[in-house]
ROSEVEX-878399 format. One record per residue (C-alpha): x, z, y; residue in one letter; residue number from 0. Coordinates in Angstrom, 1 decimal, m for minus. Layout:
SITE       xx       zz       yy   resn   resi
SITE        X        Z        Y      A    NUM
...
//
This chain:
SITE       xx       zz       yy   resn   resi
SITE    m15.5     m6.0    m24.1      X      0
SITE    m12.3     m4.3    m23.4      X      1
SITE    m12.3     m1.2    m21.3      X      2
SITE    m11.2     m0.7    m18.3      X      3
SITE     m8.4      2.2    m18.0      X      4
SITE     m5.9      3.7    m15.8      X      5
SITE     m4.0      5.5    m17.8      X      6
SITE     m0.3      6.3    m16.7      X      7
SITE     m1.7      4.7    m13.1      X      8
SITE     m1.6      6.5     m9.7      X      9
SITE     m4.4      5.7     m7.4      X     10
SITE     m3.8      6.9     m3.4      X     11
SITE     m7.7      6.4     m2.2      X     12
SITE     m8.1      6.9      1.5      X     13
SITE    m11.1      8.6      3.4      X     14
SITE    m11.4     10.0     m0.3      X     15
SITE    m13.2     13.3      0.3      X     16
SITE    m16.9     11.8      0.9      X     17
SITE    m19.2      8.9      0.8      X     18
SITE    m17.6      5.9     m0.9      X     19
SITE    m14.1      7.2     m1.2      X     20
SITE    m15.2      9.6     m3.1      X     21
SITE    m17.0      7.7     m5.7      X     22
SITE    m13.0      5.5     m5.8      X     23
SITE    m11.2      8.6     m6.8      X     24
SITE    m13.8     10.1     m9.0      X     25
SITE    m14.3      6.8    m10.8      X     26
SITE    m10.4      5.9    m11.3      X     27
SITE    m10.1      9.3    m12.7      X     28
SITE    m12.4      9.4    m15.1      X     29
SITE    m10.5      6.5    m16.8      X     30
SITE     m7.7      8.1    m16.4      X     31
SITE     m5.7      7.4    m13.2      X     32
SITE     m3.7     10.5    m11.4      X     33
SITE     m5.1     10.2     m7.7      X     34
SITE     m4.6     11.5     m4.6      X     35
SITE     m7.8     12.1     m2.6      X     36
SITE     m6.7     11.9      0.9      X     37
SITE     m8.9     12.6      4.0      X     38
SITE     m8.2     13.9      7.6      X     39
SITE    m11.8     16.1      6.5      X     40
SITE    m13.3     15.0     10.0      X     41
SITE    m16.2     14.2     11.7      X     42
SITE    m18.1     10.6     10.8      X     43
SITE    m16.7      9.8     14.4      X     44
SITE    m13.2     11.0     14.0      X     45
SITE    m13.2     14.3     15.6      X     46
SITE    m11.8     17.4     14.1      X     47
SITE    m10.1     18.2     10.7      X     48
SITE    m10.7     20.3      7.9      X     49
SITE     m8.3     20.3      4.2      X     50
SITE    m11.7     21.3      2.8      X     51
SITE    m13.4     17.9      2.0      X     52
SITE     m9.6     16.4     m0.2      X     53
SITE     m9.4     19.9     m2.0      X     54
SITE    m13.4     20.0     m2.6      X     55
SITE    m13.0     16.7     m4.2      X     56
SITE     m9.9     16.8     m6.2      X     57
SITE    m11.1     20.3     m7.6      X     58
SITE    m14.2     18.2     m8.7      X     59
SITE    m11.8     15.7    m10.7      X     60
SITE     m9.8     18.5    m12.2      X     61
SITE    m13.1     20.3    m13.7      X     62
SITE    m14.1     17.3    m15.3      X     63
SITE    m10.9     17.1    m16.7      X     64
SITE     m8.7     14.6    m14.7      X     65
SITE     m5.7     14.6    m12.4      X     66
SITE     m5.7     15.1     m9.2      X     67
SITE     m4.1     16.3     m5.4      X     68
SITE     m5.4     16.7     m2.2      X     69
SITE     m3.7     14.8      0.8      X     70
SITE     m4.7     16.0      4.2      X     71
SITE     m2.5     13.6      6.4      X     72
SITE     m4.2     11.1      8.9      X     73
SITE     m4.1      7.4      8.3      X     74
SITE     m3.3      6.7     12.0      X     75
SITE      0.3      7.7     12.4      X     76
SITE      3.2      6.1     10.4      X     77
SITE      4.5      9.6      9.6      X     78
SITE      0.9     10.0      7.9      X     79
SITE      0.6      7.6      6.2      X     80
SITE      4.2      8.0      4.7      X     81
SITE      3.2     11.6      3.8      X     82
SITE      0.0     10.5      1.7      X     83
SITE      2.4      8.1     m0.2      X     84
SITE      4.8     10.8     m0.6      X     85
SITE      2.6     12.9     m2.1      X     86
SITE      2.1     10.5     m4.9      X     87
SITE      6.0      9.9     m5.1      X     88
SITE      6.3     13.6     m5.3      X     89
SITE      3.6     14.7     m7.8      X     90
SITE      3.2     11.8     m9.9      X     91
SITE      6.5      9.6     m9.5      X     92
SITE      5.1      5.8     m8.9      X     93
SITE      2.5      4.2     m7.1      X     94
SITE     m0.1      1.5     m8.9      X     95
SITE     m2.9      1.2     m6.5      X     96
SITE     m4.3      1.9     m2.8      X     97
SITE     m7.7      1.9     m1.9      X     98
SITE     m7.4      1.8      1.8      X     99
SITE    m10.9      3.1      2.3      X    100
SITE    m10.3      5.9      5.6      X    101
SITE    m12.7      5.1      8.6      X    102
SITE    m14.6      6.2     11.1      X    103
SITE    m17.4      4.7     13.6      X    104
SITE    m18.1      5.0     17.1      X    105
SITE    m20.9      2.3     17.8      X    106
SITE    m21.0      0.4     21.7      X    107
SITE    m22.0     m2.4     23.3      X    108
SITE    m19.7     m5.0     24.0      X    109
SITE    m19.3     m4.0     28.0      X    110
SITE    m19.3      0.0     27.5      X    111
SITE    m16.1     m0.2     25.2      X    112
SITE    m13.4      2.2     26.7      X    113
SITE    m10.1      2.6     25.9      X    114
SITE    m10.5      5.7     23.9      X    115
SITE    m12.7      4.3     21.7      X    116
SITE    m10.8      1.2     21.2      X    117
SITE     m7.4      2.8     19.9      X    118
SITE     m9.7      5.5     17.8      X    119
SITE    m11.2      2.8     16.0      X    120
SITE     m7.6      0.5     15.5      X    121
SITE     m5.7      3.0     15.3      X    122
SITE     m7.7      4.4     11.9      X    123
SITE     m8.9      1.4     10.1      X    124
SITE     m6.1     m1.1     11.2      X    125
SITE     m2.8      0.7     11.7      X    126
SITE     m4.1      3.2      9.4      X    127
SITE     m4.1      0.4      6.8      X    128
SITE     m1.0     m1.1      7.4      X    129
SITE      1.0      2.7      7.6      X    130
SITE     m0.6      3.5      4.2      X    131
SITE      0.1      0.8      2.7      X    132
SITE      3.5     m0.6      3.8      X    133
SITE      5.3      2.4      2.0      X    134
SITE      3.0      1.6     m1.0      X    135
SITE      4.0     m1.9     m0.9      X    136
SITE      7.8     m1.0     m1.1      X    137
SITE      7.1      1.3     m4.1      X    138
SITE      5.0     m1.4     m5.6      X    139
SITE      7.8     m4.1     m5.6      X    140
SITE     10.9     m1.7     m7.2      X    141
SITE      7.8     m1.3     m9.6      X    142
SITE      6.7     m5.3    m10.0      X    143
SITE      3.2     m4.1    m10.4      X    144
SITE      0.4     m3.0     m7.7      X    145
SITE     m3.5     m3.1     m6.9      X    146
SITE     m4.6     m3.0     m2.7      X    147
SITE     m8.0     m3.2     m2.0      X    148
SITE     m8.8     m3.3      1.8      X    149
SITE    m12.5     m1.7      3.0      X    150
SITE    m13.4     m4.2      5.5      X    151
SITE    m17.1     m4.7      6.5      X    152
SITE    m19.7     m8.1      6.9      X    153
SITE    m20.1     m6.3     10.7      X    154
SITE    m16.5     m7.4     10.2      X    155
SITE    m17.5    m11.0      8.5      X    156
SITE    m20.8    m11.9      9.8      X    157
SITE    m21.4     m9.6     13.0      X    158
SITE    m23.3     m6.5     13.8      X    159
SITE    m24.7     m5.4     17.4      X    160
SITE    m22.7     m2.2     18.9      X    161
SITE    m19.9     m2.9     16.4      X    162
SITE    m17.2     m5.2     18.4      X    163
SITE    m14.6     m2.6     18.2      X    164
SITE    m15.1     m1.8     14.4      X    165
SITE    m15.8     m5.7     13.7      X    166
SITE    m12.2     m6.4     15.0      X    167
SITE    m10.6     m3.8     13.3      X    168
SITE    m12.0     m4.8     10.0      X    169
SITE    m11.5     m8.2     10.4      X    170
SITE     m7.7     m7.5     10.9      X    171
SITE     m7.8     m6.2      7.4      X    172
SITE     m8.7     m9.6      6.3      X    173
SITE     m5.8    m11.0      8.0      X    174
SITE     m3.6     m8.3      6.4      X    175
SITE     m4.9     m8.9      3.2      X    176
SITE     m4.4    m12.8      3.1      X    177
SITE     m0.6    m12.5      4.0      X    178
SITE      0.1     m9.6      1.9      X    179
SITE     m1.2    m11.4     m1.1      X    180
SITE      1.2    m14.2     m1.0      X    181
SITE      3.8    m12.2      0.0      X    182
SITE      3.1     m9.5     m3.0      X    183
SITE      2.6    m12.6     m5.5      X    184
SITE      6.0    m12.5     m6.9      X    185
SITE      6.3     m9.1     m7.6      X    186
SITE      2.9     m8.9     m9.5      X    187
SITE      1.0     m7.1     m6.4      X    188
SITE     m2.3     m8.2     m6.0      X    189
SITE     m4.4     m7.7     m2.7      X    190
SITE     m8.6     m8.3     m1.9      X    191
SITE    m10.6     m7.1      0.3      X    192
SITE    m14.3     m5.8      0.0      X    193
SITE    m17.3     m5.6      1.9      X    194
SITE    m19.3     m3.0      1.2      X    195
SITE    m23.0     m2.0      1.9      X    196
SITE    m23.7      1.6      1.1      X    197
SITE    m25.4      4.7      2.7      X    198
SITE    m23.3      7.5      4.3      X    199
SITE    m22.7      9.3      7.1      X    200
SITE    m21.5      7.2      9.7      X    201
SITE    m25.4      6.5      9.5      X    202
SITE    m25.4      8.9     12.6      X    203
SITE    m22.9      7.0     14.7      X    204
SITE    m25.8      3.7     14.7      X    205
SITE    m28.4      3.1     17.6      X    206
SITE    m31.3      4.6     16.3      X    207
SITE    m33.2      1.3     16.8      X    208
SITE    m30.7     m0.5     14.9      X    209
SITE    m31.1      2.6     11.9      X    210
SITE    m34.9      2.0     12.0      X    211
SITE    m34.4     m1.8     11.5      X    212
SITE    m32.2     m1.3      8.5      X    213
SITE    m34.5      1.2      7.0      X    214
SITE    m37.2     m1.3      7.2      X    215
SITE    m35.5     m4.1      5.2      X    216
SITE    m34.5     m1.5      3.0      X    217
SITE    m38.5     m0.1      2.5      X    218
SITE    m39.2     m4.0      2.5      X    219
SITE    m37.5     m4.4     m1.1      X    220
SITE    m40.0     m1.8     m2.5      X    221
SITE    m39.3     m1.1     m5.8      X    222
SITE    m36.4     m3.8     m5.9      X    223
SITE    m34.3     m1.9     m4.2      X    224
SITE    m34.5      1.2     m6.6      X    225
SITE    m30.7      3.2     m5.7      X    226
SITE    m28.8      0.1     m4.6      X    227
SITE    m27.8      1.3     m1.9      X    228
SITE    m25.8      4.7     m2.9      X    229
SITE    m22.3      4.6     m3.3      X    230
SITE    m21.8      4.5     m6.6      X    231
SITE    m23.2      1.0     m6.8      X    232
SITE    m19.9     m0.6     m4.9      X    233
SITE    m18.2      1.5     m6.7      X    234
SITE    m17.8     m0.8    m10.2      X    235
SITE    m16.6     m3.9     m8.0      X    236
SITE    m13.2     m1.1     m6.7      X    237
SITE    m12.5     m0.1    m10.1      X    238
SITE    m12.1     m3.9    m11.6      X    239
SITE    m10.2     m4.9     m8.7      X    240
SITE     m8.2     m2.0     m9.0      X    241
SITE     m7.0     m2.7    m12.3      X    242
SITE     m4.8     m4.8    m14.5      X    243
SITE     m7.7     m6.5    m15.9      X    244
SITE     m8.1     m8.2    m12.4      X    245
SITE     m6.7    m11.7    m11.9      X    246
SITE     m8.5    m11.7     m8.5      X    247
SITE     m5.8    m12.1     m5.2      X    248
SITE     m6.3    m13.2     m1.9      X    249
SITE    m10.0    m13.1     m1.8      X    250
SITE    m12.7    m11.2     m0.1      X    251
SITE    m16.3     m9.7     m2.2      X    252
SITE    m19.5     m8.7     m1.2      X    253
SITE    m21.3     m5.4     m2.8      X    254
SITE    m24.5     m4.8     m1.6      X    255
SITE    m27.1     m3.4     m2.6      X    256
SITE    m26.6     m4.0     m6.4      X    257
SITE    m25.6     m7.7     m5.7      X    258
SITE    m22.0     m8.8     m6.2      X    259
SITE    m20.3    m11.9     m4.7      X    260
SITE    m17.5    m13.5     m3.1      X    261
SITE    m17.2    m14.1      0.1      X    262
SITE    m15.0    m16.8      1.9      X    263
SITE    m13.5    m18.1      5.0      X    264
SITE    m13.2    m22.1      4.6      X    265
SITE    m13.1    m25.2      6.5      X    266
SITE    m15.6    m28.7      6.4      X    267
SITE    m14.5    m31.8      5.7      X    268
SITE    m14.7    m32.6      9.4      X    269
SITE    m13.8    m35.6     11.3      X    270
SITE    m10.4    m37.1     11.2      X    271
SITE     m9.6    m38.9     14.6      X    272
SITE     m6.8    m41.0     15.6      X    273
SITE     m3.2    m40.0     14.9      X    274
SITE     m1.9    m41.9     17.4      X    275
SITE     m3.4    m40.3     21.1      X    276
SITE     m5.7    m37.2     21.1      X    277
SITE     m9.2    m38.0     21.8      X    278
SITE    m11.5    m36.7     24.5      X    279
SITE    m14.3    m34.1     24.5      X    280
SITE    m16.6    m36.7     24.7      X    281
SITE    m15.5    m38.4     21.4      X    282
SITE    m15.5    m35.2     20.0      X    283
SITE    m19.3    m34.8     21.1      X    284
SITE    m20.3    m37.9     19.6      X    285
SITE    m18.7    m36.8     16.5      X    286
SITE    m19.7    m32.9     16.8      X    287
SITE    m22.5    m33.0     13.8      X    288
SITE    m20.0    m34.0     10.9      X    289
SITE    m17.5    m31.8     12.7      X    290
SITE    m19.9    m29.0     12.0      X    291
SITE    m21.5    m29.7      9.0      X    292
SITE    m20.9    m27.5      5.7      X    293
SITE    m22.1    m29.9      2.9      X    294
SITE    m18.5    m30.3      2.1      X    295
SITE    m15.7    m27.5      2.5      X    296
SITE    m12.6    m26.0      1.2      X    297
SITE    m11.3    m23.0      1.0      X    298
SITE     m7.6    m23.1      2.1      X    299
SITE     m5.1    m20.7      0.4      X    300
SITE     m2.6    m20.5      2.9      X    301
SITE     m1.8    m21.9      6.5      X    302
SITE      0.3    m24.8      4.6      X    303
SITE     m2.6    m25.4      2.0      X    304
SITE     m4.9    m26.2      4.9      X    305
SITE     m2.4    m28.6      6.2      X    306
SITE     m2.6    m30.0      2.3      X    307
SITE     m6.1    m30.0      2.6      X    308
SITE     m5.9    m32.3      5.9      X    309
SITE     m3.5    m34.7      4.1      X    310
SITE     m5.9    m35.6      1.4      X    311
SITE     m9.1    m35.8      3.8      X    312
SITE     m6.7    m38.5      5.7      X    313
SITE     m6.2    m40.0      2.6      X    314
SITE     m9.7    m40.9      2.1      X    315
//
């Protein structure tokens, strides 16, 4: 088994200075990345800044004897998130690999949604994204060599109650993610995306009814469930992706609870109607079942592969 390490490597991790960014920085230093721990230090729902929670954890990487630097610039401006990259520029000279992991929740029903909330939540995990790592990106081609992993979430993926806002801007990640992979292909820039389950606390931002119900599956696993769901358990799935050892692009993973997997967006075989004139909706309902089926799918690698993927089924 060859060892994973991140030596000469500089790791920007985002939303570093708590929870599960914390666990990113501390992990790629301790195999030897230089990182810089960046976090806004604010409340779980955005409010408020403080430089204490990037210095408290780069200080922590420097005592155990790795190489670090605070960041304190937010994600949601473009002159932020040029500064965090600057930062690694100025102290360390390159730029390897971006961990875009800064976030924040503010839970609401679909209908009570206001406007405030809506650019908070875009503005951090979506823009916040894209400013961080579009300088990155630059660096990383000069370079021919980079590592993006995007945060996104299965409320994201599969849904979650009270979460429409945070859902759509996590599921923008995806979409980033898919076209910066091809795009970053020639130049040896690789980009996933990860769904992480993990305690923290944006705990407090959830409907306690919703917190209860959680906690029950959780108490439900009994002994199964052991520590699963700390931090440090999605933290092994970030460091291989991170890494040169990772031949992974263009795809999206699951860490929960101790249980790793991929995760996909595909399409059935479907029904092929005539090419000739479109048919009507009640063709379509007659033919609805293997429309919708899933005993046979693919998962499409592009916009044109899809169109590939049609070609053969016609073929048939």
């Amino acid at each position: 088994m060859t060892a994973i390490d991140f030596t000469h490597r500089v790791a920007i991790v985002t939303g570093a200075g708590g929870g599960l960014g914390r666990t990113f920085a501390m992990a790629l230093a301790a195999r030897g990345a230089s990182v810089v721990v960046n976090d806004l230090g604010g409340r779980f729902d955005g409010q408020g800044s403080s430089p204490g929670m990037a210095d408290g954890v780069a200080e922590e990487i420097r005592a155990a004897g790795g190489t670090a630097v605070a960041n304190y610039d937010s994600v949601a401006t473009r002159a932020g998130g040029e500064g965090i990259v600057q930062t690694a520029l100025d102290k360390f000279g390159r730029v390897d690999i971006v961990i875009n992991n800064a976030g924040h929740l503010r839970n609401a029903r679909f209908e009570d949604i206001d406007d405030d909330t809506l650019d908070s939540i875009i503005d951090v995990h979506l823009k916040g994204a894209i400013y961080v790592t579009q300088p990155a990106y630059k660096v990383m081609k000069r370079q021919g060599y980079g590592r993006v992993v995007f945060m996104s979430s299965a409320a994201a993926a599969f849904g979650n109650p009270q979460q429409a806002a945070y859902a759509a801007a996590k599921a923008g990640l995806l979409g980033i993610m898919n076209v910066l992979a091809l795009e970053g292909s020639a130049h040896g820039i690789q980009c996933n995306a990860l769904l992480p389950v993990a305690t923290s606390r944006m705990e407090a931002a959830m409907d306690p009814a919703q917190l209860a119900a959680f906690t029950a599956q959780y108490a439900a696993l009994g002994e199964k469930l052991g520590s699963s769901y700390l931090p440090e358990f999605v933290t092994p799935l970030v460091v291989y992706l991170a890494s040169e050892a990772c031949s992974s692009t263009q795809a999206i993973y699951s860490a929960a609870l101790g249980r790793y997997a991929r995760a996909f967006i595909g399409v059935s075989e479907g029904w092929a109607g005539p090419r000739d004139n479109p048919v009507s909706a009640e063709v379509l309902a007659e033919h609805f079942r293997q429309i919708r089926d899933i005993g046979q799918y693919s998962v499409p690698a592009s916009l044109s592969d899809e169109f590939a993927i049609i070609e053969r089924t016609l073929g048939h």
